[in-house]
BALOBA-1460 file (C-alpha; in Angstrom, 3 decimals):
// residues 324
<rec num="1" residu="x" x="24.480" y="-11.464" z="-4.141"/>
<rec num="2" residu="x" x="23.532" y="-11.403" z="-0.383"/>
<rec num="3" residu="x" x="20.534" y="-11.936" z="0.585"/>
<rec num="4" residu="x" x="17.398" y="-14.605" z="0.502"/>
<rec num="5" residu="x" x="16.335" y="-14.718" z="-3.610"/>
<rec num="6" residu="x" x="12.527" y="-15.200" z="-2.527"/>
<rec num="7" residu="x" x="10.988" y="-13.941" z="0.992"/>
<rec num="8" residu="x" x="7.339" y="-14.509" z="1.829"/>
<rec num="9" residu="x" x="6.582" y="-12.889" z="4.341"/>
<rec num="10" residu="x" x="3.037" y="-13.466" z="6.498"/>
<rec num="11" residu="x" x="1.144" y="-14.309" z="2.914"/>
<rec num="12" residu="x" x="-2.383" y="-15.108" z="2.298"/>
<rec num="13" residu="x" x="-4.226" y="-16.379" z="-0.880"/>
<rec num="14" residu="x" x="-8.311" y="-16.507" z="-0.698"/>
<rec num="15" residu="x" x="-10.917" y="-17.205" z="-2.631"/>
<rec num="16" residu="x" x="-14.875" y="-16.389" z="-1.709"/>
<rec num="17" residu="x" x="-16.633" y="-19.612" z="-2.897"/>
<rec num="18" residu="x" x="-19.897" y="-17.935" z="-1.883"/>
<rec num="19" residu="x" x="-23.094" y="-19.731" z="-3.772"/>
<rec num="20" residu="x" x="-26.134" y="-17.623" z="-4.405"/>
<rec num="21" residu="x" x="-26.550" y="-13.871" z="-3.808"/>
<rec num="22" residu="x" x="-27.932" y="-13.987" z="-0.551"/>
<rec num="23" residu="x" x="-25.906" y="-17.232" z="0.783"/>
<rec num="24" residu="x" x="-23.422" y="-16.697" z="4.010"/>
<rec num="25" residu="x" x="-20.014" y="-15.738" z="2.638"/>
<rec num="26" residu="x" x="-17.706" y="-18.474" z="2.502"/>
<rec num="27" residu="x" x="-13.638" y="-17.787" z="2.302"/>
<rec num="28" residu="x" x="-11.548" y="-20.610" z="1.429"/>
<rec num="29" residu="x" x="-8.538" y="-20.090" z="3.280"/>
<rec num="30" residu="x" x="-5.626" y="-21.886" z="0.592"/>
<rec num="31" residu="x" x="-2.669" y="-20.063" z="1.991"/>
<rec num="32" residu="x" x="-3.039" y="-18.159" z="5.382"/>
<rec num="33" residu="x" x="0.225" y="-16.795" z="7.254"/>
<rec num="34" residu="x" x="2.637" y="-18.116" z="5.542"/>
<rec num="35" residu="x" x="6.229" y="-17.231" z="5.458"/>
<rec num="36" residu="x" x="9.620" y="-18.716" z="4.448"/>
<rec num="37" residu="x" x="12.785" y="-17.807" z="2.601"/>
<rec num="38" residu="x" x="15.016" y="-19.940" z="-0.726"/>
<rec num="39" residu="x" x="18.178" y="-18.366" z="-1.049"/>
<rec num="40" residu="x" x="20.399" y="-18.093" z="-4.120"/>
<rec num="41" residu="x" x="21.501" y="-21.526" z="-6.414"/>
<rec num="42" residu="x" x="19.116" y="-23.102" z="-3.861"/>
<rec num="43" residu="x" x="16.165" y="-25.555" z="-3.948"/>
<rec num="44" residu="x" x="13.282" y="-25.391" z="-1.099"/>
<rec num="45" residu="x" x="11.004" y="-28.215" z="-1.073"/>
<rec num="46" residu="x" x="7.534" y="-28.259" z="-0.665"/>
<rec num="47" residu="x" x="5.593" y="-30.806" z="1.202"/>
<rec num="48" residu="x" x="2.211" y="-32.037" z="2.234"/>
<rec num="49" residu="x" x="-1.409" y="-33.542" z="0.881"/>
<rec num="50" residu="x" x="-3.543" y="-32.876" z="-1.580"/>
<rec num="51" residu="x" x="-4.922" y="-29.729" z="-1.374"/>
<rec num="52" residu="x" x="-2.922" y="-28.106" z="2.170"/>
<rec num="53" residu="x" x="-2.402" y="-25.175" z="-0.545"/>
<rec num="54" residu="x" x="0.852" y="-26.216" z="-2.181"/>
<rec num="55" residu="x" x="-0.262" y="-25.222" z="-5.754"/>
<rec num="56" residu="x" x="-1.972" y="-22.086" z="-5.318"/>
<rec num="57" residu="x" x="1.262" y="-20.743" z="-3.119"/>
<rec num="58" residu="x" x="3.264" y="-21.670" z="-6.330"/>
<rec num="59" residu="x" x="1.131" y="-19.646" z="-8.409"/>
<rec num="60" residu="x" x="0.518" y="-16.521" z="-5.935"/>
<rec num="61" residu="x" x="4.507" y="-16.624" z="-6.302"/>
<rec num="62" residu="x" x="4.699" y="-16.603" z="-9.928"/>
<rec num="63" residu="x" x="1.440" y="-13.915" z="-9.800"/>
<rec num="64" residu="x" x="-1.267" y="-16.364" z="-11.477"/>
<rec num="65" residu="x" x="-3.171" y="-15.256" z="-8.231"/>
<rec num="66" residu="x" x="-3.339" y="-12.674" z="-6.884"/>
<rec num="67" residu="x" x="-2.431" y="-12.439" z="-3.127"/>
<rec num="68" residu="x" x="-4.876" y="-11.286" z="-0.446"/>
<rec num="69" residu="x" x="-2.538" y="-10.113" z="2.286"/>
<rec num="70" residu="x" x="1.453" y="-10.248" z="2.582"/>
<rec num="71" residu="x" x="4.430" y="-9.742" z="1.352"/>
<rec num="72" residu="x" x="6.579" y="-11.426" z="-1.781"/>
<rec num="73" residu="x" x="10.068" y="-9.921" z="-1.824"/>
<rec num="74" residu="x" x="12.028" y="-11.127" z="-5.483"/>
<rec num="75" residu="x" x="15.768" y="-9.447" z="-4.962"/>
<rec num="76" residu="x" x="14.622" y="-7.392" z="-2.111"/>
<rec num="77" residu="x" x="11.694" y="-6.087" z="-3.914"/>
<rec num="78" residu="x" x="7.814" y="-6.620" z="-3.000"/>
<rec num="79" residu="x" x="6.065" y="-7.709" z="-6.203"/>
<rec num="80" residu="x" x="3.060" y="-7.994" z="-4.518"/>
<rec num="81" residu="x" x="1.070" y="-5.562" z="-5.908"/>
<rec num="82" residu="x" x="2.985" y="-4.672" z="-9.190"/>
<rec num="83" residu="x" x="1.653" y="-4.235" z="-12.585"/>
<rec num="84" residu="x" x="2.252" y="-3.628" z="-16.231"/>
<rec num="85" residu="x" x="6.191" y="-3.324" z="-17.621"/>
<rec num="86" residu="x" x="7.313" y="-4.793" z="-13.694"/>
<rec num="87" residu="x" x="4.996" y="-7.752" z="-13.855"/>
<rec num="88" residu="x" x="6.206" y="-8.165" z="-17.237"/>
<rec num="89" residu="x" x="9.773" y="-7.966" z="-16.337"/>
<rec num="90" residu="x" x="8.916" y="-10.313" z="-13.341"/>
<rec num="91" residu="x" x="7.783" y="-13.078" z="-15.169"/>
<rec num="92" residu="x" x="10.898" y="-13.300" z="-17.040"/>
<rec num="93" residu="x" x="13.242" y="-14.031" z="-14.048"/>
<rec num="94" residu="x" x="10.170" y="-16.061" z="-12.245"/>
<rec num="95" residu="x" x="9.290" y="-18.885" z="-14.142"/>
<rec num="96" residu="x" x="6.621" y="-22.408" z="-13.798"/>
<rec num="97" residu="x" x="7.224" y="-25.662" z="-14.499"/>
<rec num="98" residu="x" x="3.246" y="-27.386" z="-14.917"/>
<rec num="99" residu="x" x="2.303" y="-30.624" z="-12.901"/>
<rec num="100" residu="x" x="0.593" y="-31.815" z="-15.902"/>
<rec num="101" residu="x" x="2.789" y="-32.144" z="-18.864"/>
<rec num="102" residu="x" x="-0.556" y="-33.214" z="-21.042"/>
<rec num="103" residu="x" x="-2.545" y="-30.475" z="-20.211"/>
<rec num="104" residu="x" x="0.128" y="-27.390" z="-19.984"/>
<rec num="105" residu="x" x="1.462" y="-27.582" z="-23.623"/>
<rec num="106" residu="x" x="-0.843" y="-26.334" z="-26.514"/>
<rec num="107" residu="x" x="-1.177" y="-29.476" z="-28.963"/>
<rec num="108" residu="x" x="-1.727" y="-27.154" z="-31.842"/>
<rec num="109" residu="x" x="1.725" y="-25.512" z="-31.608"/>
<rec num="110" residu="x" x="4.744" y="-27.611" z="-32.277"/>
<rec num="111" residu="x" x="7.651" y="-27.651" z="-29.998"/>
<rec num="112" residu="x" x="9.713" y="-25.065" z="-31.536"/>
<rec num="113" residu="x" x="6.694" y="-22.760" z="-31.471"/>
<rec num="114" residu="x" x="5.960" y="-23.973" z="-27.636"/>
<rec num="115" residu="x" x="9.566" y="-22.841" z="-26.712"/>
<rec num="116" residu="x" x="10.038" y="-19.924" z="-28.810"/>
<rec num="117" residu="x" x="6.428" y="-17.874" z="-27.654"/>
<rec num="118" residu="x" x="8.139" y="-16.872" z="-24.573"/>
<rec num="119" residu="x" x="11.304" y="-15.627" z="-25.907"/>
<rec num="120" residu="x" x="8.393" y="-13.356" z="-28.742"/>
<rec num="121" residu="x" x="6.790" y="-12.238" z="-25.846"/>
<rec num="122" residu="x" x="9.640" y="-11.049" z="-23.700"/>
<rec num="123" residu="x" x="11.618" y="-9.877" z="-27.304"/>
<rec num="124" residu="x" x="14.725" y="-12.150" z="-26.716"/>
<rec num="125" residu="x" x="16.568" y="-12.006" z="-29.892"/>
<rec num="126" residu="x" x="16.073" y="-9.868" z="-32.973"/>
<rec num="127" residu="x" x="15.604" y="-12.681" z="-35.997"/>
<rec num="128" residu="x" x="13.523" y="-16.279" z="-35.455"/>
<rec num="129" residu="x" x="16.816" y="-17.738" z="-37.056"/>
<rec num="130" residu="x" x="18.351" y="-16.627" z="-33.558"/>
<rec num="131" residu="x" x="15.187" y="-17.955" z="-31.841"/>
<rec num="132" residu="x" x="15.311" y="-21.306" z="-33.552"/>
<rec num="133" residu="x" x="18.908" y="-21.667" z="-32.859"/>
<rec num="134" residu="x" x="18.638" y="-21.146" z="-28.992"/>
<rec num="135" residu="x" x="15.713" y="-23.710" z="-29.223"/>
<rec num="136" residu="x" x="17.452" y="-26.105" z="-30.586"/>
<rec num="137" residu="x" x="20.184" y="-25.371" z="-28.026"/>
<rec num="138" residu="x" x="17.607" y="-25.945" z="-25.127"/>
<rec num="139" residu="x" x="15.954" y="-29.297" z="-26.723"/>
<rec num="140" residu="x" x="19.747" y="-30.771" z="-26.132"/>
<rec num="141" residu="x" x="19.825" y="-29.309" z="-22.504"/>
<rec num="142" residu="x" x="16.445" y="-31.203" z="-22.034"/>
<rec num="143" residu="x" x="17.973" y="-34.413" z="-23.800"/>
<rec num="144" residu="x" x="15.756" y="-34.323" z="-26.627"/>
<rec num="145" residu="x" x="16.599" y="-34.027" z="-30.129"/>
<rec num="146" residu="x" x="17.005" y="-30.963" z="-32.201"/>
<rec num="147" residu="x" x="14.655" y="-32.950" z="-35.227"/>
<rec num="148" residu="x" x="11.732" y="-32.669" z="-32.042"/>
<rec num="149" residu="x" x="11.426" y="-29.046" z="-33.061"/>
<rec num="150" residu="x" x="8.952" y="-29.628" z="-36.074"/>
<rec num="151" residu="x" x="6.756" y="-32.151" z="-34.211"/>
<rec num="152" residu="x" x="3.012" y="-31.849" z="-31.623"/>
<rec num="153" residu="x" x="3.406" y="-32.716" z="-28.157"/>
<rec num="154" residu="x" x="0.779" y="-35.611" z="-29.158"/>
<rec num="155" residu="x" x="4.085" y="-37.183" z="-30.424"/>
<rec num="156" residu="x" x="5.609" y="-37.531" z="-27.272"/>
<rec num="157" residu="x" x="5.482" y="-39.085" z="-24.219"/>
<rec num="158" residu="x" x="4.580" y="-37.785" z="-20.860"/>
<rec num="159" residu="x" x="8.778" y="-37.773" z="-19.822"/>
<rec num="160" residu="x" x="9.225" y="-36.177" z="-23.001"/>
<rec num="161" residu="x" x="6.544" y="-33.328" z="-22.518"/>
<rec num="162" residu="x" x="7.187" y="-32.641" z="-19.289"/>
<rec num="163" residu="x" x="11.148" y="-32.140" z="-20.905"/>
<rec num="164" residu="x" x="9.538" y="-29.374" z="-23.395"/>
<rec num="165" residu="x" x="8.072" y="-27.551" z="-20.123"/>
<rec num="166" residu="x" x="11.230" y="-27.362" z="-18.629"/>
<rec num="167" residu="x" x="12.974" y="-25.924" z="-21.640"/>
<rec num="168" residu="x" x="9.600" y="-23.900" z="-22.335"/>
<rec num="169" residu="x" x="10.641" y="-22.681" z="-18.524"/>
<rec num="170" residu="x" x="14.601" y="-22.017" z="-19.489"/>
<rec num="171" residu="x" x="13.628" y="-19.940" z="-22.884"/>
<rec num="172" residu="x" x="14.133" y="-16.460" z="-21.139"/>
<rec num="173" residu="x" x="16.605" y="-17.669" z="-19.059"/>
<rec num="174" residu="x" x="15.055" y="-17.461" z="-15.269"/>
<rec num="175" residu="x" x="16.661" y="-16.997" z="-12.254"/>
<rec num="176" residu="x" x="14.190" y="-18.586" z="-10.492"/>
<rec num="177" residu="x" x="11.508" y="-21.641" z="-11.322"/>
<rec num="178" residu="x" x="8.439" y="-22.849" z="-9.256"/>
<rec num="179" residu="x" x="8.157" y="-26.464" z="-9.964"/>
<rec num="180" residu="x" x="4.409" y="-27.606" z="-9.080"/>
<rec num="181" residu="x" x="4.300" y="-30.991" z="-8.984"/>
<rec num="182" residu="x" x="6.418" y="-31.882" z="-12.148"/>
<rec num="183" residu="x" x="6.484" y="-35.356" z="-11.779"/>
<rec num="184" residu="x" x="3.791" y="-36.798" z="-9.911"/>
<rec num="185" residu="x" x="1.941" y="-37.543" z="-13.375"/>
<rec num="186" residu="x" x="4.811" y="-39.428" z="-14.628"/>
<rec num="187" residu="x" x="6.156" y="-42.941" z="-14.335"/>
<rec num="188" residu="x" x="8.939" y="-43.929" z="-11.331"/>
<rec num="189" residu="x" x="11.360" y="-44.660" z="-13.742"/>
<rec num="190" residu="x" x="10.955" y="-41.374" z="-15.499"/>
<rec num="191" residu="x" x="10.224" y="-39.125" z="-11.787"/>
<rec num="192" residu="x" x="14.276" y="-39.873" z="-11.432"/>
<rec num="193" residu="x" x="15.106" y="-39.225" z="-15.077"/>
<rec num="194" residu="x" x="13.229" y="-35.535" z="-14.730"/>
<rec num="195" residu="x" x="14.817" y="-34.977" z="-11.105"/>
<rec num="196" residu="x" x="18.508" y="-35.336" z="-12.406"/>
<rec num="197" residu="x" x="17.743" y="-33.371" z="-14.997"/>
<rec num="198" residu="x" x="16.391" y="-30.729" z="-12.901"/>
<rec num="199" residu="x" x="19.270" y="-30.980" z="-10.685"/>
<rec num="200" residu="x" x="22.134" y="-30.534" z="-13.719"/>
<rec num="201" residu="x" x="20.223" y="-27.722" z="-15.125"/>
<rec num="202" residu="x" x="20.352" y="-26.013" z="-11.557"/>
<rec num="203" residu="x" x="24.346" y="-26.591" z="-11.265"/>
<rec num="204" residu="x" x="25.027" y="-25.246" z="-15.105"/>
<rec num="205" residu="x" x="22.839" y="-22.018" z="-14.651"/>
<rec num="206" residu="x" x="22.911" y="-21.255" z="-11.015"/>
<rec num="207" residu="x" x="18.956" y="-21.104" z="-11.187"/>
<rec num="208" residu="x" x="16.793" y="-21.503" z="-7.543"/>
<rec num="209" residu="x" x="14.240" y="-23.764" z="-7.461"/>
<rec num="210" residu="x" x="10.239" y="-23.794" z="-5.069"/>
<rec num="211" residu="x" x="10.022" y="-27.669" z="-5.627"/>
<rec num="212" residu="x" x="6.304" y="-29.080" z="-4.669"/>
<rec num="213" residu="x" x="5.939" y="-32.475" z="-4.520"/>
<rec num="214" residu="x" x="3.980" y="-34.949" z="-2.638"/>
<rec num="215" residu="x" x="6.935" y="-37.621" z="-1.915"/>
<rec num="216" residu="x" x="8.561" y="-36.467" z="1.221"/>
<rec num="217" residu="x" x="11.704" y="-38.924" z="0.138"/>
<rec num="218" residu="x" x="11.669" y="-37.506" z="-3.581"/>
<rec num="219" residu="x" x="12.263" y="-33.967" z="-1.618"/>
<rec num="220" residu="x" x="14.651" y="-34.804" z="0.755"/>
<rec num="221" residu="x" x="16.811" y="-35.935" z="-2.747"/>
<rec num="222" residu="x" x="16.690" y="-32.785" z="-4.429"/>
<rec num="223" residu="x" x="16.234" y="-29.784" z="-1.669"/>
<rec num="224" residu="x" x="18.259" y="-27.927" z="0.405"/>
<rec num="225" residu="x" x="15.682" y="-26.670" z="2.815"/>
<rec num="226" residu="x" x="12.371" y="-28.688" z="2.990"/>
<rec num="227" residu="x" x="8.815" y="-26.843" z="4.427"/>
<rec num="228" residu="x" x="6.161" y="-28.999" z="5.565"/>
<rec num="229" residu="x" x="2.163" y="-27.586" z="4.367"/>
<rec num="230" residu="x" x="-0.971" y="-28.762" z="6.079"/>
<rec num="231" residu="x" x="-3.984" y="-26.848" z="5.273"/>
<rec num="232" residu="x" x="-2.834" y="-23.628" z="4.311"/>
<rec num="233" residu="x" x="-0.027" y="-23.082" z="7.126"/>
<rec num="234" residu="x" x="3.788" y="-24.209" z="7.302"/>
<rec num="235" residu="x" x="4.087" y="-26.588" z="9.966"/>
<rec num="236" residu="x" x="7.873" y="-27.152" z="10.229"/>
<rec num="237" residu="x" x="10.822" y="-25.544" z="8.213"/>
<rec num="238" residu="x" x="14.271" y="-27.022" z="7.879"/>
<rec num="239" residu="x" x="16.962" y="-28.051" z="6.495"/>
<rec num="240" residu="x" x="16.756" y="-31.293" z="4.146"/>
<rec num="241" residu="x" x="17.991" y="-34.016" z="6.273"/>
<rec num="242" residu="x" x="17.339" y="-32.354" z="9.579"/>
<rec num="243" residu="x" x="14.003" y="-32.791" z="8.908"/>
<rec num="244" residu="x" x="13.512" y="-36.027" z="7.091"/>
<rec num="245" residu="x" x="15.444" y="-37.689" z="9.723"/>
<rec num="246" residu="x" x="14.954" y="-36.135" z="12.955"/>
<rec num="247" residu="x" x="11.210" y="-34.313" z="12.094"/>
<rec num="248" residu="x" x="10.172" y="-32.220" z="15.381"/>
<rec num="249" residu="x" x="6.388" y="-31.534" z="14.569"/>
<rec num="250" residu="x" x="3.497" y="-34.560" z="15.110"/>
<rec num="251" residu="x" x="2.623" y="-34.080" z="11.738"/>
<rec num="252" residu="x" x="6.043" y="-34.290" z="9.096"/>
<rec num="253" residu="x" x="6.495" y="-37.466" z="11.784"/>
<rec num="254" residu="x" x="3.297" y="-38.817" z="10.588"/>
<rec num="255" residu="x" x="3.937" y="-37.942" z="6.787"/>
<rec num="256" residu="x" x="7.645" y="-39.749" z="7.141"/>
<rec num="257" residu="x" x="5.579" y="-42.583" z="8.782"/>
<rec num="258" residu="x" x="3.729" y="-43.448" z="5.780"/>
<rec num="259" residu="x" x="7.064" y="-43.673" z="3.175"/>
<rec num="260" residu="x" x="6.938" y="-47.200" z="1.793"/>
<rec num="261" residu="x" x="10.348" y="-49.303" z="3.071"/>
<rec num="262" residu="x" x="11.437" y="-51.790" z="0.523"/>
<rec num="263" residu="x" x="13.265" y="-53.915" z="2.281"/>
<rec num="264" residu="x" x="10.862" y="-55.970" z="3.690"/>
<rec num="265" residu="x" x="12.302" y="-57.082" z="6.985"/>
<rec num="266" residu="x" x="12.458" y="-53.086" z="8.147"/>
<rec num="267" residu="x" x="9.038" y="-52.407" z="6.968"/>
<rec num="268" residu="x" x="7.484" y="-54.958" z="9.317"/>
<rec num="269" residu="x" x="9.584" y="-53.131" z="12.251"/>
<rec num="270" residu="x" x="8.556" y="-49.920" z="11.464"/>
<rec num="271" residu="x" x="5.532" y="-48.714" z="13.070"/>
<rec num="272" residu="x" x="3.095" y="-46.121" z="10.937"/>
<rec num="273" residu="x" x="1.634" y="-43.456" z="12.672"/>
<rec num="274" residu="x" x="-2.362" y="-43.904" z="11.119"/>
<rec num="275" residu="x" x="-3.743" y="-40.071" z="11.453"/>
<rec num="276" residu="x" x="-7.638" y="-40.312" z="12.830"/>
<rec num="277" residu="x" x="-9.926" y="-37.433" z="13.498"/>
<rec num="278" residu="x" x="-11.682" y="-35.311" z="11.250"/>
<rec num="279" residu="x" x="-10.076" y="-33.564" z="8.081"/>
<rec num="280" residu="x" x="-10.927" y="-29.825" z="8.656"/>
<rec num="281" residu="x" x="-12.648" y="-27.883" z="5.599"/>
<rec num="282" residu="x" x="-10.546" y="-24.810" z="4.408"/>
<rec num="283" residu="x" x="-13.794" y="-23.379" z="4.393"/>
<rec num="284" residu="x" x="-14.440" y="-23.695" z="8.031"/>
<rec num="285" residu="x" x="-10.799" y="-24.236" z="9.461"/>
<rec num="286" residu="x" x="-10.079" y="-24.515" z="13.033"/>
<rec num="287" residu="x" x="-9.572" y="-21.472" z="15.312"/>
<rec num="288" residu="x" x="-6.372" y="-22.846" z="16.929"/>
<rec num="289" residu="x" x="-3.749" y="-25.100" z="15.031"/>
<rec num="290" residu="x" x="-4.891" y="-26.455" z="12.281"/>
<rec num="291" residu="x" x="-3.801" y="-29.403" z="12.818"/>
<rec num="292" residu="x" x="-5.547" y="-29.834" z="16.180"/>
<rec num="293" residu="x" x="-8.544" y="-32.176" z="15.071"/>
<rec num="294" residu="x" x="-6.330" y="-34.946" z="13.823"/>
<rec num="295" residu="x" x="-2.888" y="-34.707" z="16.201"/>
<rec num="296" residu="x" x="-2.485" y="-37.153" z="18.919"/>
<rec num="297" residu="x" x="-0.907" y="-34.383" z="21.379"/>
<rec num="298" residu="x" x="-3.267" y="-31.823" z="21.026"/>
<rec num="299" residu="x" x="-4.347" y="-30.093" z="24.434"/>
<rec num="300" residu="x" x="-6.786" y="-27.893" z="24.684"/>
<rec num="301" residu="x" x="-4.926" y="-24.871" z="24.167"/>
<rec num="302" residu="x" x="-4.186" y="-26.233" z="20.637"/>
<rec num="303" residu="x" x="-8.030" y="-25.779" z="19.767"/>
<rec num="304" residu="x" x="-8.157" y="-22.390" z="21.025"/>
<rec num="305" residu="x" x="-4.637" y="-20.637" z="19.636"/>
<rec num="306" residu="x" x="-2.749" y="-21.032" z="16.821"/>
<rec num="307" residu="x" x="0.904" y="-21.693" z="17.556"/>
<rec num="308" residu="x" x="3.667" y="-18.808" z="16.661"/>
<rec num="309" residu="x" x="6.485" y="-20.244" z="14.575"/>
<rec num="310" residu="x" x="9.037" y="-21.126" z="17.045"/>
<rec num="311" residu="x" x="12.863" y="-20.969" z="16.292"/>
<rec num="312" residu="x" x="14.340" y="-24.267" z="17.415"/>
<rec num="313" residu="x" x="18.159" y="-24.707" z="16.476"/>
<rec num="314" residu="x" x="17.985" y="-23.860" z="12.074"/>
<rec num="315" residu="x" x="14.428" y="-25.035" z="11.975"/>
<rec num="316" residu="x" x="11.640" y="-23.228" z="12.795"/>
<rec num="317" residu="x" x="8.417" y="-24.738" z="14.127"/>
<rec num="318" residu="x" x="4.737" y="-23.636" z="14.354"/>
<rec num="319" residu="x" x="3.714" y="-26.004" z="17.851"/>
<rec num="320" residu="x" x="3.246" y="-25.524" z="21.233"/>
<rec num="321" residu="x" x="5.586" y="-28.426" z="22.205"/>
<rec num="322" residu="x" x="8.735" y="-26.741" z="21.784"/>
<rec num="323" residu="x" x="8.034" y="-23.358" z="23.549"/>
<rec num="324" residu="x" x="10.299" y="-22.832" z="26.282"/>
C-alpha cells in the first residue's frame, strides 16, 4: 500500500487545569503543532524527558484523548473526530502497549480472560473454544506457556506481564501499535528480552510500531525514523542513525550527551553538554522556541518566534540555525 500508515498533521492535545471558578484559565499545552509521518512495516521512535508530551501524543493517537486541534490520518483517513461503529473499528487496527505492566492488567482476570476480552469486544471468532485456541497461540508468540492461561498476573513477573500486554495488544490482530514506554519499568536484562521480541513480532506480521521511550540508544536499536520531543513540540525528525550520530538541533546533541559510555577510557574523553536555565512550565511556555530558556545558542529572535520546521537533507528541523 502507498502511502504514510499514520500522518499527524499540525496536532494539539490540551487540557484546562484551571483551579477555582473564578481563577485565570490555565491551558496546559502537552502536544502543540505537532506533525510527523510512520510508514508501513515501520517503527518511529519517540524521544525526550519526562513529561515533553510523549504519552499523551500516544494516547491522542490511539483516541484515549481527545485532540484539540489537527489532523490524524490512519490509511488516508482523518479519525480525528470519529465516533461510534468507526472508533470502534479504529481501535481494532490501532492498538497500546501500557508503560506499566503492573498497573495495565486487571489482577482479577486471569490471562486467558486478559487476552480474550478484546477479541469479545471486537466479536473475533464465533465459539470461546476458538478464542482459547488463538490465546494459547499468542502466549507462544509472547514466549510464555500455554499452562499461563489459567493463572493472575500477580503470578508473574514484570517481563512476563508486560509479555501478556503485548499479546493482549496482538488479540485482534493490529496493524498498528503505540508502544508507551514498555520497558522503562522493567529490568536491563529484560528491556532487551521485550525489544527482540517486539522486533520478531514486527517482521512475522508486518505490524508498524510509535515506540516512546526515554533511552535515546534503546531507540536508535529498534526504529527506523527517530523524532526528538521537548515540551510539547518535535524538535528534530530523522532517520535512525542520521540522527543518533550526526544530531543537527542543540537539544537531541545534549540528550546524546548524557548516554552513559561503558568503556571507561571514552567516557572520560567525552565531554557532556550540562543543560542550565530554567525548565519552562507547559502552563506558561515560552512565546518563541521552546527550547529558548535552556539552549546555549539562543539569540534573541529565538525568544520572540518559534522556528518553522526546516527541511534539511531527509531530516527535518524546527531551529533557526539551519535556515538558509
Amino acid at each position: 500500500m502507498t502511502g504514510p500508515i499514520l500522518k499527524v498533521q499540525g496536532l494539539k492535545t490540551y487540557f484546562d487545569v484551571t483551579k477555582g471558578l473564578f481563577a485565570p484559565k490555565q491551558i496546559v499545552k502537552a502536544v502543540d503543532d505537532v506533525s510527523f509521518e510512520v510508514d508501513h512495516n515501520e517503527t518511529f521512535g519517540l524521544v525526550g524527558e519526562s513529561g515533553c508530551g510523549k504519552s499523551t501524543l500516544g494516547r491522542t493517537i490511539v483516541k484515549l484523548y481527545e485532540p484539540h486541534d489537527g489532523k490524524i490520518e490512519f490509511e488516508g483517513k482523518d479519525i480525528a473526530d470519529i465516533k461510534g461503529k468507526d472508533l470502534k473499528d479504529y481501535h481494532k487496527d490501532v492498538q497500546m502497549i501500557f508503560q506499566d505492566p503492573y498497573a495495565s492488567l486487571d489482577p482479577r482476570m486471569t490471562v486467558g480472560e486478559i487476552i480474550k476480552e478484546p477479541m469479545v469486544i471486537h466479536r473475533i471468532f464465533q465459539s470461546d473454544k476458538e478464542r482459547e485456541d488463538r490465546v494459547v497461540e499468542l502466549l507462544k508468540i509472547v514466549g510464555l506457556k500455554p499452562d499461563h492461561i489459567r493463572r493472575y498476573p500477580a503470578e508473574f513477573s514484570g517481563g512476563q506481564r508486560q509479555r501478556i500486554g503485548i499479546a493482549r495488544a496482538l488479540a485482534v490482530d493490529p496493524k498498528f501499535i503505540v508502544c508507551d514506554e514498555p520497558i522503562s519499568a522493567l529490568d536491563v536484562s529484560i528491556q532487551a528480552q521485550v525489544i527482540n521480541l517486539l522486533k520478531s513480532i514486527q517482521k512475522e506480521l508486518g505490524l508498524s510500531y510509535l515506540f516512546i521511550a526515554h533511552d535515546l540508544s534503546m531507540v536508535k536499536h529498534i526504529s527506523d525514523k527517530i523524532g526528538v520531543m521537548y515540551l510539547g513540540s518535535i524538535m528534530e525528525v530523522g532517520p535512525s542513525n542520521d540522527v543518533y550520530h550526526r544530531p543537527l538541533h542543540p537539544y537531541t546533541t545534549a540528550l546524546l550527551s548524557a548516554i552513559p559510555i561503558p568503556d571507561p577510557d571514552i567516557a572520560k574523553k567525552k565531554s557532556r553538554i550540562v543543560l542550565e536555565g530554567e525548565i519552562p512550565s507547559p502552563i506558561d511556555s515560552p512565546i518563541g522556541c521552546p527550547f529558548c530558556t535552556r539552549c546555549q545558542k539562543a539569540t534573541e529572535r529565538c525568544k520572540q518566534e518559534k522556528p518553522k520546521p526546516i527541511k534539511v537533507g531527509e531530516r527535518i528541523v524546527s531551529c533557526f540555525l539551519y535556515e538558509k
